[in-house]
Phi, psi and omega in degrees: 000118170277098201260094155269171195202130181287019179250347166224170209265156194285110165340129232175147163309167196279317205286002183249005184271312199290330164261052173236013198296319179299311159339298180314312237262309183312302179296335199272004139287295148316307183301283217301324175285313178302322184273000158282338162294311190297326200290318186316342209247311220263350162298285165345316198280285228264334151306312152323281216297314184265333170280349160261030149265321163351284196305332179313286177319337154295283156313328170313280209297289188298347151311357189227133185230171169256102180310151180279151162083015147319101194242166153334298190294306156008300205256326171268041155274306187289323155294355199080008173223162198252158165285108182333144139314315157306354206284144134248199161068359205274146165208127187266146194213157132252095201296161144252136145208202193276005102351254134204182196272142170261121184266149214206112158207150167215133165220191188222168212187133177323133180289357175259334182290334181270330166315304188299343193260317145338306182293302201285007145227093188275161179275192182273082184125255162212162169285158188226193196204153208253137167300340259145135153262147171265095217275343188285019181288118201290165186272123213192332168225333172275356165273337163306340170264351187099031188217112160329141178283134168328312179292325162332331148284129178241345187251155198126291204275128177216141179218181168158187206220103197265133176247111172288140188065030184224350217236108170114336194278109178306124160341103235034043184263131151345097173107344195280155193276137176305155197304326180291080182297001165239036169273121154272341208268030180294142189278025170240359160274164199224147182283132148257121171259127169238146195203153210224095160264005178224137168333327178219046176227178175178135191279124159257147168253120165222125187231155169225161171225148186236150163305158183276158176064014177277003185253100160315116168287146188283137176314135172238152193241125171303310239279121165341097201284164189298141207271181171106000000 
């Protein structure tokens, strides 16, 4: 194996060393500019790599906004589900981004009324619990209300994947469930969390993502509203 290295001098008879300082001196020069270039170019290289990943991450950020005029009934139209009367706490967000869109609805509910609501929307398979909470989940769409994300909870916790209009429906009918009882990826289903965060209450968490622009988002009016 030739392992060279410019920091040292090439081997040679004993009678060539003693006139060789210039030489020696030549390689340890050559060596110290060449590996400053190399450190010089990869700085360079590794400065690139991070000011485009900035600007990605950057761009990223201006690309995602919250639409205005969200309301609960609003956003469970678009899912396909309904809001209680009873429900408290419910609220709603739509992310936009350039990707696609995010739905946002939670409320909160008596353990026999999230029972009931549970039945009258079943998942696509059964409900399942979670083995684990996943506590590094960074915080990102149920924190726009000030709320821990639903996968951080494990005890508690039943989650699935409710497809409205798909459940009950003869096989090739519009809306009937695909032949694969565990494909999920119908854009009409939405993940549902429920989690029973008091002896006698429970939070449903519900999201969904739609292509961007397929929900008319609802019209909000600048105008000052009128006094009185």
């Amino acid at each position: 194996m030739n392992d060279f290295s410019p920091y040292r001098t090439p081997e040679g008879p004993e009678r060539e060393v003693g006139g060789s300082r210039g030489r020696r001196r030549g390689w340890v020069v050559a060596g110290v500019t060449t590996a400053a270039l190399v450190v010089a170019g990869t700085v360079v290289v590794e400065g690139s790599l991070l000011s485009g990943g900035h600007d990605r991450a950057a761009e990223r950020e201006t690309d995602t906004r919250w639409a205005e005029g969200i309301t609960p009934e609003w956003m469970g139209e678009r899912m396909g589900l309904d809001v209680p009367a009873t429900a408290r706490s419910a609220q709603a967000a739509y992310e936009v981004t350039s990707r696609f869109d995010t739905g946002l609805l939670t409320f909160t509910l008596t353990r026999s009324e999230a029972e009931a609501y549970l039945e009258k929307h079943p998942p696509s398979g059964r409900w399942l619990t979670p083995t684990a909470a996943q506590s590094d989940t960074p915080p990102s769409d149920f924190s726009h209300f000030g709320l821990p994300e639903p996968e951080t909870f494990k005890n508690g916790m039943r989650y699935g994947d409710v497809c409205p209009g798909t459940v009950d429906e003869p096989a090739g009918t519009p809306g009937a469930l695909a032949t694969d009882p565990y494909d999920t990826s119908d854009e009409n289903c939405t993940s549902l969390y429920a989690h029973d965060y008091a002896p006698k209450r429970t939070r449903i968490y519900l999201r969904t993502h739609f292509e961007p622009g397929i929900s008319p988002l609802p019209a909000t009016s600048s105008a000052p509203s009128p006094a009185g």
